[in-house]
BALOBA-1460 file (C-alpha; in Angstrom, 3 decimals):
// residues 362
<rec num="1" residu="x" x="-28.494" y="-17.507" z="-3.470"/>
<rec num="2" residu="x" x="-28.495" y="-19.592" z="-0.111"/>
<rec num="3" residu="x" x="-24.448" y="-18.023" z="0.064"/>
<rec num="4" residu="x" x="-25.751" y="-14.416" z="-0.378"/>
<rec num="5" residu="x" x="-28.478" y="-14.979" z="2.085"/>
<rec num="6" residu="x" x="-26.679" y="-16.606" z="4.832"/>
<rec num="7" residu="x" x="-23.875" y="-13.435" z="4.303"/>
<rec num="8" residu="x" x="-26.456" y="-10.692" z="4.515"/>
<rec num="9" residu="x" x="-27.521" y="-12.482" z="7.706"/>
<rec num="10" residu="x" x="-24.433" y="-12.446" z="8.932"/>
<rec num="11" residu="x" x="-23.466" y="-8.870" z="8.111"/>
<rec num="12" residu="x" x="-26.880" y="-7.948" z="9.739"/>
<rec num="13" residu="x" x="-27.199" y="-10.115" z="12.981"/>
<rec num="14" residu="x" x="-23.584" y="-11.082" z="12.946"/>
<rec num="15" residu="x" x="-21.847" y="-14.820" z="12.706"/>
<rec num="16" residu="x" x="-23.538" y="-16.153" z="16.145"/>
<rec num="17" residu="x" x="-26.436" y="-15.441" z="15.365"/>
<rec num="18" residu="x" x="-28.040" y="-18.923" z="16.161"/>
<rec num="19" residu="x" x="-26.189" y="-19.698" z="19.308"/>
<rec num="20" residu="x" x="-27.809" y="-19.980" z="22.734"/>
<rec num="21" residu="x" x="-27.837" y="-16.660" z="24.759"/>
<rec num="22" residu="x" x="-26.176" y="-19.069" z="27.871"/>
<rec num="23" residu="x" x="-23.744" y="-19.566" z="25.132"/>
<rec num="24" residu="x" x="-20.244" y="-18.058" z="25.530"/>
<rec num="25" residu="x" x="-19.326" y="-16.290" z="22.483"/>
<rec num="26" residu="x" x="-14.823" y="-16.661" z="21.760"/>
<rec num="27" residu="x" x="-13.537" y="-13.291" z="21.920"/>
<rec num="28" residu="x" x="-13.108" y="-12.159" z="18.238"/>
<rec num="29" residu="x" x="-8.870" y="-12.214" z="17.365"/>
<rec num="30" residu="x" x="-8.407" y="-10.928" z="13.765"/>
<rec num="31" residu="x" x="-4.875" y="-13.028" z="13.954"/>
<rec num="32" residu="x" x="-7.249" y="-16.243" z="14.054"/>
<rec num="33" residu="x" x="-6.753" y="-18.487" z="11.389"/>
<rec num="34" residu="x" x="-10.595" y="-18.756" z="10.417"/>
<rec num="35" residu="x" x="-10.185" y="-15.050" z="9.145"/>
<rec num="36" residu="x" x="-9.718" y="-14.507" z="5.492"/>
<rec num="37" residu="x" x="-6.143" y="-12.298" z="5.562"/>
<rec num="38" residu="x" x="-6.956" y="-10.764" z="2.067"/>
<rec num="39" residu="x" x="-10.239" y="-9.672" z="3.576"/>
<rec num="40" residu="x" x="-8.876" y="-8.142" z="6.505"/>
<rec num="41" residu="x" x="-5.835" y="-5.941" z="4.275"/>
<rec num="42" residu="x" x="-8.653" y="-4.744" z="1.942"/>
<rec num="43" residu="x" x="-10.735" y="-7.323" z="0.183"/>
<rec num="44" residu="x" x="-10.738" y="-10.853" z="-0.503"/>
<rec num="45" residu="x" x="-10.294" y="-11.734" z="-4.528"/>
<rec num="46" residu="x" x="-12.713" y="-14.527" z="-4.250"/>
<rec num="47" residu="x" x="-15.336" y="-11.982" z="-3.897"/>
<rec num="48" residu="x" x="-14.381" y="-10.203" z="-7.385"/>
<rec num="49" residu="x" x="-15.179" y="-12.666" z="-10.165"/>
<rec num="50" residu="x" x="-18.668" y="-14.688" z="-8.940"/>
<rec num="51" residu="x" x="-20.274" y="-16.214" z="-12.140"/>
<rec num="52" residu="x" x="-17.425" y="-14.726" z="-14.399"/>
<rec num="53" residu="x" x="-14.666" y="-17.054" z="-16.226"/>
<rec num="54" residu="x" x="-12.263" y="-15.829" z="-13.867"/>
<rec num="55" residu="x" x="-14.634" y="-17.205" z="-11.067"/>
<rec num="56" residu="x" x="-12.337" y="-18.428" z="-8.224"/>
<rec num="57" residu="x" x="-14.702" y="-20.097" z="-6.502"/>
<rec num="58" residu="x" x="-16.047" y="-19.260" z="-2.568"/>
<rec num="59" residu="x" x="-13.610" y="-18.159" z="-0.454"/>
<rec num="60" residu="x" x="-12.565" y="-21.177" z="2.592"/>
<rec num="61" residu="x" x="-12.182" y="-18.320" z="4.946"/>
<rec num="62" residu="x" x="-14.693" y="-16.512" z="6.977"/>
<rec num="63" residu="x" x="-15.344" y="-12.613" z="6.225"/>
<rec num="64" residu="x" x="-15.643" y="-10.680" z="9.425"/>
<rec num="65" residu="x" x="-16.271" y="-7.391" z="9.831"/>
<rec num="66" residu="x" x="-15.190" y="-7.060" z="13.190"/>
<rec num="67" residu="x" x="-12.234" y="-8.980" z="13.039"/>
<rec num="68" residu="x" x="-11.304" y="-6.213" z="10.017"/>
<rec num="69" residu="x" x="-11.892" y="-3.479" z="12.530"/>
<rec num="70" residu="x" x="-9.612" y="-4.792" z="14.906"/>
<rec num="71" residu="x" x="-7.058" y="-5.055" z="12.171"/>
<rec num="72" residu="x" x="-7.361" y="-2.263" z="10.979"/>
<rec num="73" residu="x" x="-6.768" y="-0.668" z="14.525"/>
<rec num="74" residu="x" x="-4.107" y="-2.971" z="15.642"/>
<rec num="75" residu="x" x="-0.189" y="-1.515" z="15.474"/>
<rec num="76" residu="x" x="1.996" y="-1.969" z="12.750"/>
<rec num="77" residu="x" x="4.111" y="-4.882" z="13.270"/>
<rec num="78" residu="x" x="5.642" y="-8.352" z="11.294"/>
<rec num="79" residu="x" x="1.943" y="-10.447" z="11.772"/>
<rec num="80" residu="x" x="0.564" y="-7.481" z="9.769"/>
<rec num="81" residu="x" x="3.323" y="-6.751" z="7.032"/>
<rec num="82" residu="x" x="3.206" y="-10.720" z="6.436"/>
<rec num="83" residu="x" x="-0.831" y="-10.186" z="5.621"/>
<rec num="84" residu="x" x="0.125" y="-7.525" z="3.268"/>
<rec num="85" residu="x" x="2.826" y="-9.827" z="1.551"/>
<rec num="86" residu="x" x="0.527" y="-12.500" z="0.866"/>
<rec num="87" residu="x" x="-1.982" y="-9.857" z="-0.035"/>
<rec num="88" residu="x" x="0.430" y="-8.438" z="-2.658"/>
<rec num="89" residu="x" x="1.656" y="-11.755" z="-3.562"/>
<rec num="90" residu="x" x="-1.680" y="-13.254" z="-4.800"/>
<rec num="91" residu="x" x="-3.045" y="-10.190" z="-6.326"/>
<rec num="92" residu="x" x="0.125" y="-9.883" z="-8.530"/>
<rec num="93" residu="x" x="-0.296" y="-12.987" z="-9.523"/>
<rec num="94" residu="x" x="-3.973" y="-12.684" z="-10.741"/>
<rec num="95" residu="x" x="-2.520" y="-9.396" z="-12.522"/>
<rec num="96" residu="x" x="0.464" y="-11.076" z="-14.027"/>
<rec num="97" residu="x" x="-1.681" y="-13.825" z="-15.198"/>
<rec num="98" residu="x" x="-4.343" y="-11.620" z="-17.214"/>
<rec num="99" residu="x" x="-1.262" y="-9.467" z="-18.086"/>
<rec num="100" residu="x" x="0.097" y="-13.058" z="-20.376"/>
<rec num="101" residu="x" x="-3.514" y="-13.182" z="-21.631"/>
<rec num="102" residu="x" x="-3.339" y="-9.458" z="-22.353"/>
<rec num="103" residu="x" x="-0.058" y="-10.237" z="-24.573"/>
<rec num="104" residu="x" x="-1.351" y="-13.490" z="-26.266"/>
<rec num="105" residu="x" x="-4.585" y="-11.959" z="-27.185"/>
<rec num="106" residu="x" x="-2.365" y="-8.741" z="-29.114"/>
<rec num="107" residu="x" x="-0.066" y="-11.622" z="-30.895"/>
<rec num="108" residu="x" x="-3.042" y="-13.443" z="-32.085"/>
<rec num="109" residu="x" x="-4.507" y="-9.785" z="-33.154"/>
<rec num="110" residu="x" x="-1.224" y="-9.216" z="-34.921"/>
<rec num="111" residu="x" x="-0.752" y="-12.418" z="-36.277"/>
<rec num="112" residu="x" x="-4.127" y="-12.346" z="-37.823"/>
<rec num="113" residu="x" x="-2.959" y="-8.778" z="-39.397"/>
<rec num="114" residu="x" x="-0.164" y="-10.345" z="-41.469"/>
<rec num="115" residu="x" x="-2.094" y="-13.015" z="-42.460"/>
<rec num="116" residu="x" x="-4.712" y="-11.541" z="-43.567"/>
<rec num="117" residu="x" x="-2.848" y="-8.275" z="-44.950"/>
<rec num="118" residu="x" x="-5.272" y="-6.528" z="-42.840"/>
<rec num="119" residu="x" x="-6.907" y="-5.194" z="-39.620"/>
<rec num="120" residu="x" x="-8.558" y="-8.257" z="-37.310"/>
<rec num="121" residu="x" x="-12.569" y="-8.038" z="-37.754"/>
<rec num="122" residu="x" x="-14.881" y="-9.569" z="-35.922"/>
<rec num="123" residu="x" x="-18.019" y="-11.773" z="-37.692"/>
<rec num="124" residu="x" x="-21.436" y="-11.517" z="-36.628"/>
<rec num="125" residu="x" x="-21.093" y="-15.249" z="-35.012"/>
<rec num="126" residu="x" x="-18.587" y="-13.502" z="-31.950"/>
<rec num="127" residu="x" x="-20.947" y="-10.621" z="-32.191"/>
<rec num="128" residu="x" x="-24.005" y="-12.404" z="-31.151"/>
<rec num="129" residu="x" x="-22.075" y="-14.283" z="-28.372"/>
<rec num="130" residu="x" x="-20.136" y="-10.791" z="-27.110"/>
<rec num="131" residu="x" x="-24.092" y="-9.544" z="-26.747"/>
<rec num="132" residu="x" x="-25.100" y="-12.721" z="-25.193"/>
<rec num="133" residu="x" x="-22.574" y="-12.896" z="-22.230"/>
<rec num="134" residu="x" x="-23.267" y="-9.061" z="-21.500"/>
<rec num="135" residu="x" x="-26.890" y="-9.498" z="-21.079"/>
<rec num="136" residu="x" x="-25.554" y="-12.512" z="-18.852"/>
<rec num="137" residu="x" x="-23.088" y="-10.519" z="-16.917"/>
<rec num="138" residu="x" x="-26.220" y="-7.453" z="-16.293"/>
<rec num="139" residu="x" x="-28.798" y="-10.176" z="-15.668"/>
<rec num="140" residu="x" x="-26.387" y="-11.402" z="-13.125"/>
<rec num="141" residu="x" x="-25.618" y="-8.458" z="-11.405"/>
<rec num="142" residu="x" x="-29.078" y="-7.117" z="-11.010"/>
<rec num="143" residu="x" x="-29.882" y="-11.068" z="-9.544"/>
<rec num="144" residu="x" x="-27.404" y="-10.482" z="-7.089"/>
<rec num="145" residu="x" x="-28.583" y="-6.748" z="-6.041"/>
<rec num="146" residu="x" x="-31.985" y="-8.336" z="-5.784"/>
<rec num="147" residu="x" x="-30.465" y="-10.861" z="-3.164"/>
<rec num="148" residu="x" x="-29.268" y="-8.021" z="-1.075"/>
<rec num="149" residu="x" x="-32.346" y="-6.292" z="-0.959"/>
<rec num="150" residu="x" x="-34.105" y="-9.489" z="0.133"/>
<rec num="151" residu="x" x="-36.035" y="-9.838" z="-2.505"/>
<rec num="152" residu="x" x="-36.067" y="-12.994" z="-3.258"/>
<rec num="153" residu="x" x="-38.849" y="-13.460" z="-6.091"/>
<rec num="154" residu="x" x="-36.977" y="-10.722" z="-8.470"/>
<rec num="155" residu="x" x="-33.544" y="-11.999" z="-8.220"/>
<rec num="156" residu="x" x="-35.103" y="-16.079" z="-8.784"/>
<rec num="157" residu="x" x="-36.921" y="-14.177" z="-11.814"/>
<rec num="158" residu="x" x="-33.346" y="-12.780" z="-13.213"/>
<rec num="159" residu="x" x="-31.580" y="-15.902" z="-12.736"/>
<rec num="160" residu="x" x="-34.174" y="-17.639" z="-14.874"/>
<rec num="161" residu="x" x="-33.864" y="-15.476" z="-17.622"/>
<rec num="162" residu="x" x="-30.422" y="-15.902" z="-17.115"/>
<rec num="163" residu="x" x="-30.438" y="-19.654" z="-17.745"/>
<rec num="164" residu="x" x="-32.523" y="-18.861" z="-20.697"/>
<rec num="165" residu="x" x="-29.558" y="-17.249" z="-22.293"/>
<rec num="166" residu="x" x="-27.403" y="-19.221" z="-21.378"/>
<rec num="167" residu="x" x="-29.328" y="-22.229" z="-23.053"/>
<rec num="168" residu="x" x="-29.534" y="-19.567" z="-25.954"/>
<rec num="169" residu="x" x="-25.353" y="-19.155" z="-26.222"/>
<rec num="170" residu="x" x="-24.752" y="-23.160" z="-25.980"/>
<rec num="171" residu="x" x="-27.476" y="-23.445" z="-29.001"/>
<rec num="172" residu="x" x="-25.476" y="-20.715" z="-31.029"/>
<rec num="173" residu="x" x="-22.302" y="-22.629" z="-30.097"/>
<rec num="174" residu="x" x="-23.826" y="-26.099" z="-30.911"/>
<rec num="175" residu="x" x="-25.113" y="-24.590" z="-34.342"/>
<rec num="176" residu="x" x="-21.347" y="-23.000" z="-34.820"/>
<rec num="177" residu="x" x="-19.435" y="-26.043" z="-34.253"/>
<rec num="178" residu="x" x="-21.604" y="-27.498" z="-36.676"/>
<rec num="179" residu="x" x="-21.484" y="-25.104" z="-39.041"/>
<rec num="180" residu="x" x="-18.100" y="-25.318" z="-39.275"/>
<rec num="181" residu="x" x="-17.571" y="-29.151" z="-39.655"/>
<rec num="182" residu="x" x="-20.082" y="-29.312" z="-42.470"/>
<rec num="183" residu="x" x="-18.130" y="-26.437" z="-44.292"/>
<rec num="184" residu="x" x="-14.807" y="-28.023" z="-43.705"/>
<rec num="185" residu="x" x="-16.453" y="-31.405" z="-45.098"/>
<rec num="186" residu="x" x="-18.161" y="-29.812" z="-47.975"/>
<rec num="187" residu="x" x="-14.787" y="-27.986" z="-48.737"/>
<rec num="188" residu="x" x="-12.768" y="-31.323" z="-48.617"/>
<rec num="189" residu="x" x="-15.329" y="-33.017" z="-51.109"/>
<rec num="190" residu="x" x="-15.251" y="-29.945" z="-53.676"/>
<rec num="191" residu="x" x="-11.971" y="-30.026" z="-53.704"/>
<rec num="192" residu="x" x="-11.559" y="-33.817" z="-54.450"/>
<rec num="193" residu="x" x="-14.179" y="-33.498" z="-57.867"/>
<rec num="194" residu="x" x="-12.611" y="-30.485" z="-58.781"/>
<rec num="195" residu="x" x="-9.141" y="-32.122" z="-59.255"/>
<rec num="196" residu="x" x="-11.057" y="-35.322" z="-60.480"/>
<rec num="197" residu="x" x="-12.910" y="-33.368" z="-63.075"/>
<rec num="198" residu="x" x="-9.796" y="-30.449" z="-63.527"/>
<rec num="199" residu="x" x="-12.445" y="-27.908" z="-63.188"/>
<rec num="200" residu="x" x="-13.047" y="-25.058" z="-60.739"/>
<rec num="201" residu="x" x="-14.041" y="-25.928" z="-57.584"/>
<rec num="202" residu="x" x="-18.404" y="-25.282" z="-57.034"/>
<rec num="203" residu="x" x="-19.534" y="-22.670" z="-54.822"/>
<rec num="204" residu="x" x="-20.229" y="-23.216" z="-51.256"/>
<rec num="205" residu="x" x="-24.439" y="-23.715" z="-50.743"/>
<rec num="206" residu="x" x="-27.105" y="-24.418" z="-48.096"/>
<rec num="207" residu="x" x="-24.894" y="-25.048" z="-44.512"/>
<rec num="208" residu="x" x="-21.053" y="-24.690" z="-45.808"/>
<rec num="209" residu="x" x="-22.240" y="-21.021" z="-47.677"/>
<rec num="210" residu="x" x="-23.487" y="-20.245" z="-43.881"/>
<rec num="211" residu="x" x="-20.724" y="-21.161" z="-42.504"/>
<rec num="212" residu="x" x="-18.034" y="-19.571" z="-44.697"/>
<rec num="213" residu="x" x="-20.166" y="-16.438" z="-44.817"/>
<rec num="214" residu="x" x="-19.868" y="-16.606" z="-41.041"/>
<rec num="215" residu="x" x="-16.065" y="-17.101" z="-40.718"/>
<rec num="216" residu="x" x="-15.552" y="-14.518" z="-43.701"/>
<rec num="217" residu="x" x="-17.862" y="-11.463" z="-43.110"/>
<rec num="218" residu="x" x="-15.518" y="-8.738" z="-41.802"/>
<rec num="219" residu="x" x="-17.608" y="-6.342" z="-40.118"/>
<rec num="220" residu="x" x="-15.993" y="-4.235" z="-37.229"/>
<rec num="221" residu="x" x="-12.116" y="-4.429" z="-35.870"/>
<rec num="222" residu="x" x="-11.160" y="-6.186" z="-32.615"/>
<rec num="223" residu="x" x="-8.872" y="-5.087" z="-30.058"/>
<rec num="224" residu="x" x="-7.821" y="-6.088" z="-26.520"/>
<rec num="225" residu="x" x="-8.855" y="-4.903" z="-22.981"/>
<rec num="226" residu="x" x="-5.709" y="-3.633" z="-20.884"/>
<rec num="227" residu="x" x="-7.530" y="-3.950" z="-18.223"/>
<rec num="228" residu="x" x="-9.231" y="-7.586" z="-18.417"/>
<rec num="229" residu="x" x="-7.783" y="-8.525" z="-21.469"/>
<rec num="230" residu="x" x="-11.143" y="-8.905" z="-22.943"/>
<rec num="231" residu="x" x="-11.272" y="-8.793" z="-26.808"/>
<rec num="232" residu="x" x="-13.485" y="-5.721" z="-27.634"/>
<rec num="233" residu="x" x="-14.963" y="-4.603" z="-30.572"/>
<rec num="234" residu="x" x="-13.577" y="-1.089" z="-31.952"/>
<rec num="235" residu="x" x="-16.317" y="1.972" z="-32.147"/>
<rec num="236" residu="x" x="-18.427" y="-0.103" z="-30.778"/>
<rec num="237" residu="x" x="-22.140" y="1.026" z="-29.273"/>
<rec num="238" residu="x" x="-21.753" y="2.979" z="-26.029"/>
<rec num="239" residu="x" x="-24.221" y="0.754" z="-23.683"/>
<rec num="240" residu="x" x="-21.941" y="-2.392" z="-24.802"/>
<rec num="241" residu="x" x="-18.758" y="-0.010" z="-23.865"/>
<rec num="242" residu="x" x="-20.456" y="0.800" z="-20.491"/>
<rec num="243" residu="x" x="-21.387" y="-2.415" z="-20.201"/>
<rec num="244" residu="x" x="-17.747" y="-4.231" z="-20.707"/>
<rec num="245" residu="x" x="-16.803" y="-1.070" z="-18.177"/>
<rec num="246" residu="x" x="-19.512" y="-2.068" z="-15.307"/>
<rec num="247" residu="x" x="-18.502" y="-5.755" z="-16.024"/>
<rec num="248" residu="x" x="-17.979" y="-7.853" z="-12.894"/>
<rec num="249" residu="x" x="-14.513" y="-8.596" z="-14.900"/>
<rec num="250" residu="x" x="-13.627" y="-5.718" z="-15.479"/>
<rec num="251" residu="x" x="-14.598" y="-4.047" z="-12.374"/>
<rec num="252" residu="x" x="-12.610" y="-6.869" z="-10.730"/>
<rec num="253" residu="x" x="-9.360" y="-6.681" z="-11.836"/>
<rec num="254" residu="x" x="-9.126" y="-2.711" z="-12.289"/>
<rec num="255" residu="x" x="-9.872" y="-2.746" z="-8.208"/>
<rec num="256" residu="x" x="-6.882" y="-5.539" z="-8.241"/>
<rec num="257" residu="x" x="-4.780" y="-2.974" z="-10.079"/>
<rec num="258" residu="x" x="-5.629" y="-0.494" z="-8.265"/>
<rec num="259" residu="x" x="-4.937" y="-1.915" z="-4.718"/>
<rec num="260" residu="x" x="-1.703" y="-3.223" z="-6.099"/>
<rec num="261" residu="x" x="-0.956" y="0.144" z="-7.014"/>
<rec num="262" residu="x" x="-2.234" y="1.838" z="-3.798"/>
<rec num="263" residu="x" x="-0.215" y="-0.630" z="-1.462"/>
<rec num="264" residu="x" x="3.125" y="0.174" z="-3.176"/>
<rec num="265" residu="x" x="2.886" y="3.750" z="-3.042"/>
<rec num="266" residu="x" x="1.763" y="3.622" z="0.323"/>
<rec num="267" residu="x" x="4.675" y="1.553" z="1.182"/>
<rec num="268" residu="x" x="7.096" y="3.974" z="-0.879"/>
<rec num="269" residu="x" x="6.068" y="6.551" z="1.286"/>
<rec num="270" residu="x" x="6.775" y="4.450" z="4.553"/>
<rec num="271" residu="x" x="10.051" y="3.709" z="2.723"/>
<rec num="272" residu="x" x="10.791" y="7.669" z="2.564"/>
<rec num="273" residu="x" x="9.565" y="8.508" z="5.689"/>
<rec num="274" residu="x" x="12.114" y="6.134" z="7.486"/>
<rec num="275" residu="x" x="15.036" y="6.905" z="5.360"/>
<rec num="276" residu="x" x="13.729" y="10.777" z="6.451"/>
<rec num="277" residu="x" x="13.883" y="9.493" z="10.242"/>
<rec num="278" residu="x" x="17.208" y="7.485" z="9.398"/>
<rec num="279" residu="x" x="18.680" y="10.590" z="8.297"/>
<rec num="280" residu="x" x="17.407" y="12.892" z="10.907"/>
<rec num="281" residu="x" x="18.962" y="10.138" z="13.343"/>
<rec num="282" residu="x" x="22.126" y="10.015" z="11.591"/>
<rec num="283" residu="x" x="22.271" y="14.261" z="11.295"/>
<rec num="284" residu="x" x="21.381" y="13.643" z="15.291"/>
<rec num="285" residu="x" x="24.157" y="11.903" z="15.885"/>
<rec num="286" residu="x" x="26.436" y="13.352" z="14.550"/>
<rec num="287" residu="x" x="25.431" y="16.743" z="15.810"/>
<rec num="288" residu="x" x="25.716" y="15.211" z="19.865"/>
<rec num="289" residu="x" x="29.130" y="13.358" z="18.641"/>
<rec num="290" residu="x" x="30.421" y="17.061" z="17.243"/>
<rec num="291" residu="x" x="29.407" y="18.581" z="20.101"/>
<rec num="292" residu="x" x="30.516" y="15.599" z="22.241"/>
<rec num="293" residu="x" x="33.959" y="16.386" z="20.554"/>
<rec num="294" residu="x" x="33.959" y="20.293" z="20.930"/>
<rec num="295" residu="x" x="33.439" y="19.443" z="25.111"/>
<rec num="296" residu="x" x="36.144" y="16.744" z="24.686"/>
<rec num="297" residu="x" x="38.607" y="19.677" z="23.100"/>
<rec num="298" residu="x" x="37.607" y="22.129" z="25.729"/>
<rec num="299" residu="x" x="38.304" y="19.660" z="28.519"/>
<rec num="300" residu="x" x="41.881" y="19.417" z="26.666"/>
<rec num="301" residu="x" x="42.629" y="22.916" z="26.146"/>
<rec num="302" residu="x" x="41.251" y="23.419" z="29.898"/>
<rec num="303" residu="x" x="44.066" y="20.897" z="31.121"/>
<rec num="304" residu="x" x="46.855" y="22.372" z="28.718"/>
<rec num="305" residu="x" x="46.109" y="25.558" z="30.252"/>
<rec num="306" residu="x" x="45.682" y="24.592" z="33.691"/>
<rec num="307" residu="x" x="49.237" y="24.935" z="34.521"/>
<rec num="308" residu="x" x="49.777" y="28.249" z="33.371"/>
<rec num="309" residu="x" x="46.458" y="29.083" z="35.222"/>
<rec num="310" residu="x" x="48.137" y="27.135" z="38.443"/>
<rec num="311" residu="x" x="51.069" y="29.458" z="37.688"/>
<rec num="312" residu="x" x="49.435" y="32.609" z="37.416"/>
<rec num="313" residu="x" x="47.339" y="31.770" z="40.455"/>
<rec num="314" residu="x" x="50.599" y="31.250" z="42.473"/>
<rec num="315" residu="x" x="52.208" y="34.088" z="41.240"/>
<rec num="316" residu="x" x="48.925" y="36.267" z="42.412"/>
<rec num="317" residu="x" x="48.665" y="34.672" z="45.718"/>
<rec num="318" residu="x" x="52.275" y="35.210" z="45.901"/>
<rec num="319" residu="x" x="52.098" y="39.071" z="45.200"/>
<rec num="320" residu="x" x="48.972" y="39.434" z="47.294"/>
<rec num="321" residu="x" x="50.764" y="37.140" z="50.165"/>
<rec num="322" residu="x" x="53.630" y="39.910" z="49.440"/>
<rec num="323" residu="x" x="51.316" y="42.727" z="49.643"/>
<rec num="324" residu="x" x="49.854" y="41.955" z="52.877"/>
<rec num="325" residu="x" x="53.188" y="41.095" z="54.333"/>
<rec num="326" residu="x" x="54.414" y="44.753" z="53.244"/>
<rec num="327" residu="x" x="50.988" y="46.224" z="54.591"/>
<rec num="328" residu="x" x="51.277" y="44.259" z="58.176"/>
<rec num="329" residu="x" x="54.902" y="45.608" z="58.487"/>
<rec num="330" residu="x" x="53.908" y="49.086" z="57.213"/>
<rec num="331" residu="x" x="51.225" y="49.254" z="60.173"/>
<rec num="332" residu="x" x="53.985" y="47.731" z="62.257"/>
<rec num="333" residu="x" x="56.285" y="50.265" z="62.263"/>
<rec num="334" residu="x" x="53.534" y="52.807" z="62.254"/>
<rec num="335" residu="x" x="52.092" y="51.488" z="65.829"/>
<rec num="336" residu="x" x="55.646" y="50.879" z="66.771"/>
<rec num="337" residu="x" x="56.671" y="54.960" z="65.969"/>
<rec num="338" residu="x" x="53.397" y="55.842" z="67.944"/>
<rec num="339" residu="x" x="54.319" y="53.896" z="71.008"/>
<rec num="340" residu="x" x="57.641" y="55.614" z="70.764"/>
<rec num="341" residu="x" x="55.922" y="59.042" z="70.042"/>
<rec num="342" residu="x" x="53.715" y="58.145" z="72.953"/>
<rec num="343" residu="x" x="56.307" y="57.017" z="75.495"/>
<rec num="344" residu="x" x="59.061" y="59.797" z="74.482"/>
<rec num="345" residu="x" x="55.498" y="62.162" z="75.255"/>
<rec num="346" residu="x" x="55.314" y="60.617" z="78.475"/>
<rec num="347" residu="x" x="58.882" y="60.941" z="79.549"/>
<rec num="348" residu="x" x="59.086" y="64.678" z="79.020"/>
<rec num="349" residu="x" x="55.928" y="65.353" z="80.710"/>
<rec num="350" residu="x" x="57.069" y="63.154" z="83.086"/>
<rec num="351" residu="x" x="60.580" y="65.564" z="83.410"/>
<rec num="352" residu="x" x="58.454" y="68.647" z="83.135"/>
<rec num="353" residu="x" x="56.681" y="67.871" z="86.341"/>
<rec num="354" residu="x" x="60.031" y="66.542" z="87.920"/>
<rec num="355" residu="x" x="61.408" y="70.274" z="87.505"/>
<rec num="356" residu="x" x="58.319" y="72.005" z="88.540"/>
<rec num="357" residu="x" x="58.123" y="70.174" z="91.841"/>
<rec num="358" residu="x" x="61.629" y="70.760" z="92.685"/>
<rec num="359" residu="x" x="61.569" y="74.633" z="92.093"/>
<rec num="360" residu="x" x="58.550" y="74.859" z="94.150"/>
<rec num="361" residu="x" x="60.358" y="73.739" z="96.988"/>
<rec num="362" residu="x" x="62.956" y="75.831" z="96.839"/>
């Protein structure tokens, strides 16, 4: 109860709650080593099992909300995939272990099948004491709702009802164990006078009839829990079924399960996604190397043809160096036969005027 309390506190007024205001409060680092790393991936297993048999005791670590806010906003990197690891790691290990349970318990089941040339049934005995450690298991749940809610007087009420039947369950144990020695006694001494005397063995009365009755009353068939690995009572009432269901136990390793499960899909799907990027590099790659390559063979054909390009650039300059050549000759001789057109002009006008001035003088 003080635990519960002194969480709810510190989910409500947080973990420095008592400190002096002049105080300085250490910056919250969800890598600390005070931080519970199961807590921070998704939840911390301790939390799971309180006041069941797979109990696992308080958790050395501190719970902090805001140090599981910062984790969960932080990058993906090595600090975090090592959480997840050890995450993984214990979890699986839980799993595994109730998994061997899960296989003992359906030997045992079968075993007692051969034996007994028939389906495994359960006596009234483990009847009583499946009823009593469900009324435990509710009593204890509504005890620790009642914390939550603060109120106190309820879940001290609960618990003491709770101890109640749990002093009920070691009575019905007590009064089974004994049971079950006086039978085995009474057996042994019935079967020494009845091979003293050579007669039948006498019938079982008073304590040892109990007690055999108890052991041999087949009533309803067992089976086991895949979940919890809980033996369970076939067809049995629904509350009990809801009950086994709602079961700190139960409830406990189904959200192991289910993490487990969660974490490697999630991580199949990071797995898929980078071969996808992988690929999309690689298809990259080799689309810049063929294209790399197709520049590389146009830069080779460009240099194989260069020379013929050289050649046929000569061979064009050549011809136009030709052409002009012919062109500045061909206006060459065409100002050259206009001079001469021009001067041979001159010199007969030149006569013409030579004659007319000497007949004018005569």
């Amino acid at each position: 109860m003080v635990e519960t309390a002194r969480a709810l506190l510190d989910e409500l007024m947080g973990r420095n709650r008592n400190l002096d205001p002049s105080v300085k409060v250490k910056k919250v680092n969800w890598d600390d080593p005070e931080f519970c790393q199961y807590y921070l991936v998704k939840f911390c297993p301790h939390d799971l099992f309180v006041n069941t048999r797979a109990d696992l005791g308080q958790c050395p670590k501190l719970h902090d909300d805001e140090a599981k806010r910062l984790y969960e906003n932080a990058r993906p990197g090595a600090r975090k995939r090592q959480y997840e690891d050890d995450f993984l790691r214990f979890c699986n290990n839980m799993i595994n272990e109730v998994d061997r349970k899960i296989q003992k318990g359906k030997q045992r089941l079968l075993l007692m099948n051969k034996g007994e040339g028939g389906p495994v049934y359960v006596s009234k005995f483990q009847e009583q004491l499946n009823n009593l450690n469900a009324r435990i298991k509710k009593l204890l749940n509504e005890a620790e709702e009642a914390g939550h809610r603060g109120d106190v007087d309820q879940a001290q009420g609960l618990m003491t009802l709770c101890e109640q039947l749990k002093e009920e369950k070691e009575a019905l144990l007590s009064q089974h164990d004994s049971g079950q020695s006086q039978a085995v006694q009474s057996s042994a001494n019935s079967t020494t006078s009845s091979i003293a005397s050579d007669g039948p063995p006498p019938a079982p009365t008073g304590t040892a009839s109990w007690a055999a009755d108890l052991n041999t009353t087949q009533e309803k068939q067992m089976e086991v829990c895949e979940v919890c690995g809980a033996f369970l009572i076939v067809g049995d009432a629904q509350q009990r079924i809801e009950d086994h269901l709602t079961g700190k136990q139960h409830l406990g390793y189904s959200k192991l399960r289910k993490a487990v499960e969660e974490m490697h899909e999630q991580r199949k799907k990071e797995r898929e996604s980078e071969e996808r990027r992988r690929e999309e590099e690689r298809k990259a790659k080799y689309e810049n190397g063929m294209d790399r390559r197709r520049d590389r063979e146009r830069d080779r054909d460009r240099d194989r043809r260069r020379p013929e390009i050289d050649d046929r650039r000569r061979r064009e300059f050549s011809r136009e160096f030709e052409r002009r050549d012919r062109d500045r000759d061909r206006h060459r001789d065409v100002d050259r036969r206009d001079r001469d057109r021009d001067r041979m002009r001159r010199d007969r006008d030149t006569r013409r005027r030579s004659r007319s001035r000497s007949h004018s003088h005569r």
